[in-house]
Structures are given as structure tokens and as C-alpha cells.
Backbone as CSV, one residue per row, in Angstrom:
resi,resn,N_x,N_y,N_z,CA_x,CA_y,CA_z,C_x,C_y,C_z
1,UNK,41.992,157.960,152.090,42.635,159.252,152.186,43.988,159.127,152.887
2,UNK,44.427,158.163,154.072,45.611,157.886,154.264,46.393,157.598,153.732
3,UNK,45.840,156.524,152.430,46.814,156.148,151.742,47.027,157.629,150.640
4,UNK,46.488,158.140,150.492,46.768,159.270,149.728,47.723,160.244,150.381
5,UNK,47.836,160.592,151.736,48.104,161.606,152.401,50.025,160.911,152.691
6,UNK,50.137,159.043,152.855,51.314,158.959,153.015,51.408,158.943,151.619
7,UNK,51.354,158.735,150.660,52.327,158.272,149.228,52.325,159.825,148.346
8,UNK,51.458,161.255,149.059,52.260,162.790,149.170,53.123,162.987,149.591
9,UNK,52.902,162.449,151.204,54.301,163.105,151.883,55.434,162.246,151.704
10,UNK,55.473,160.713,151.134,56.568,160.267,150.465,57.170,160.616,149.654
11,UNK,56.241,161.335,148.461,56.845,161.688,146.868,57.769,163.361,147.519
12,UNK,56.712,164.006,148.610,57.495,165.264,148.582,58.847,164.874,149.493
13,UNK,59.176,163.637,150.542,60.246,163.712,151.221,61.661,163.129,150.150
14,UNK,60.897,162.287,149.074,62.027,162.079,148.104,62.403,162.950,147.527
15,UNK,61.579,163.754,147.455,61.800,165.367,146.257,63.085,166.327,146.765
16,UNK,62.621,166.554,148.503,63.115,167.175,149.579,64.706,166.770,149.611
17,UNK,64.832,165.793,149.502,65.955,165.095,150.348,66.837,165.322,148.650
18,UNK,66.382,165.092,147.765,67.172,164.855,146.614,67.303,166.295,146.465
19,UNK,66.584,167.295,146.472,67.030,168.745,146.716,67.845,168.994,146.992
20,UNK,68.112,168.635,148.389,69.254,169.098,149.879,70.308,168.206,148.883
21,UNK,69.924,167.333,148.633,71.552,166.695,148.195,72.100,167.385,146.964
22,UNK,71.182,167.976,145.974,71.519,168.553,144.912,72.830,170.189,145.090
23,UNK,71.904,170.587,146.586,72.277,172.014,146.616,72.959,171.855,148.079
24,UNK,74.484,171.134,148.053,74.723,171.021,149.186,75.406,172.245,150.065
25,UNK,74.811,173.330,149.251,75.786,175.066,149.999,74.552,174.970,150.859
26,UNK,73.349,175.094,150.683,72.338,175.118,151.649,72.963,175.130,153.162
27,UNK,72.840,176.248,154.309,73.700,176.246,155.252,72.273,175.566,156.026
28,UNK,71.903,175.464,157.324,71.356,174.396,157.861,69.856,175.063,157.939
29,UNK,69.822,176.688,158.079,68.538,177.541,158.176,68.195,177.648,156.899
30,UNK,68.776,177.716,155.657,68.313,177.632,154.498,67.803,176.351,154.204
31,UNK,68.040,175.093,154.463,67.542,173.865,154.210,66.440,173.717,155.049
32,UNK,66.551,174.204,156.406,65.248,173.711,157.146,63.975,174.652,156.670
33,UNK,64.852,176.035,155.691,63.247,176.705,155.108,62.416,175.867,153.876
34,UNK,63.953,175.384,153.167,63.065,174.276,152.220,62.340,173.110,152.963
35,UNK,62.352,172.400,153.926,61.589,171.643,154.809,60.743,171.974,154.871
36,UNK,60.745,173.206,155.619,59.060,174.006,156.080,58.242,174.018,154.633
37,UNK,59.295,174.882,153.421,58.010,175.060,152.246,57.464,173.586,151.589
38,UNK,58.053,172.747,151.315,57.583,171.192,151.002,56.457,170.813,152.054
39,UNK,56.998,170.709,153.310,55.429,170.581,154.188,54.391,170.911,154.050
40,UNK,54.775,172.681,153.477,53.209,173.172,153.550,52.755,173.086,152.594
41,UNK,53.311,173.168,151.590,53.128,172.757,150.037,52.148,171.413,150.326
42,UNK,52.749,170.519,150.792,52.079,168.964,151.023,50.467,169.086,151.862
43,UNK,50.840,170.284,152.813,49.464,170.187,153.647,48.491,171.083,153.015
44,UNK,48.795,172.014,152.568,47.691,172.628,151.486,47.098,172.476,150.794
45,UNK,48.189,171.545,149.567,47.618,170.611,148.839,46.400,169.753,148.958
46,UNK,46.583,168.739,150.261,45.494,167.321,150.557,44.559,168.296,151.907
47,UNK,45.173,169.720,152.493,43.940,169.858,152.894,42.442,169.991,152.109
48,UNK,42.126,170.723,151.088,40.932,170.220,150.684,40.403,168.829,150.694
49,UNK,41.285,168.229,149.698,40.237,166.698,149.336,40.188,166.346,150.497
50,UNK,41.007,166.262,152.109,40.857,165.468,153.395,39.199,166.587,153.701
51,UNK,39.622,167.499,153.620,38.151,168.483,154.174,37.156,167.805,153.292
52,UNK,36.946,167.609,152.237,36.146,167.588,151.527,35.307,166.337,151.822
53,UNK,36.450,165.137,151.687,36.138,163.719,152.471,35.539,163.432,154.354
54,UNK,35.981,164.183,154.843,35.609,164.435,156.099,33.998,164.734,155.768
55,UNK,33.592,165.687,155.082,32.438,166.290,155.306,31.291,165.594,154.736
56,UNK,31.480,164.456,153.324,31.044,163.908,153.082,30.875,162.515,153.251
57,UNK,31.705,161.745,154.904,31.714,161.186,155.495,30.519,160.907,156.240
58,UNK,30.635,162.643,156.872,29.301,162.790,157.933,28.467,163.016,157.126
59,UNK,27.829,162.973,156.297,27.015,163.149,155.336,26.432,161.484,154.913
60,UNK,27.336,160.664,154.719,27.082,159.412,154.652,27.486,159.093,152.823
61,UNK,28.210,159.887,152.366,28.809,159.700,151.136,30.491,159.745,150.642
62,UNK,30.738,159.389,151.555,32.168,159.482,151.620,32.504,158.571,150.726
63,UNK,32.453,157.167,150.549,32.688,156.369,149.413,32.252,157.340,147.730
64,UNK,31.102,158.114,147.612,31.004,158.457,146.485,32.591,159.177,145.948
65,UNK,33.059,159.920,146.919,33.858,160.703,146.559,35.592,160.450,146.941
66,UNK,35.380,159.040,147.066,36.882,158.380,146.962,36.482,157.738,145.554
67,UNK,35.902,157.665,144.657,35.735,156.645,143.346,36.024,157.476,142.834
């Protein structure tokens, strides 16, 4: 799940950054709102499957549900 959780927040910081460079009027509060929405976008996203994996960890099936 780590490796899942960095190679999200990689794909969204390349996304991010190529954004900001696309739309360089963005004044510094408009860019840091696109920051914030990519984050949460990113954490919303992998919060389930991380919840999901967590729970079936303690359960003792956590491997079923990384395959």
C-alpha cells in the first residue's frame, strides 16, 4: 500500500506542477488552492483501499486483498 500511496502522490505532484506551469497567471492563493484540491483528491482517493487494507490486516487477510 506504500508503494501505492507514493507512485499517487507522484503522478498527482507531476500533474500539479505541470498545471502551475501551464497557467502561469495563477497569483500565489489561487495556486496554493490547486495544491490543496490535488491533495485531497489524492487522499480520498487511497483513503478507502488504505482503510480497507488496514482492516483486513487485523483480520489476518491482508495479503488476499493486495493480489
Amino acid at each position: 500500500m506504500d508503494k501505492l500511496q507514493y507512485d499517487v502522490a507522484a503522478v498527482g505532484e507531476r500533474e500539479l506542477e505541470r498545471t502551475l506551469e501551464q497557467n502561469p497567471r495563477l497569483n500565489g492563493r489561487e495556486a496554493q488552492q490547486v495544491r490543496r484540491l490535488v491533495h485531497s483528491l489524492i487522499n480520498k482517493l487511497l483513503h478507502q483501499p488504505s482503510t480497507a487494507l488496514k482492516q483486513l490486516t487485523e483480520e489476518g487477510n491482508g495479503r488476499l486483498y493486495t493480489e
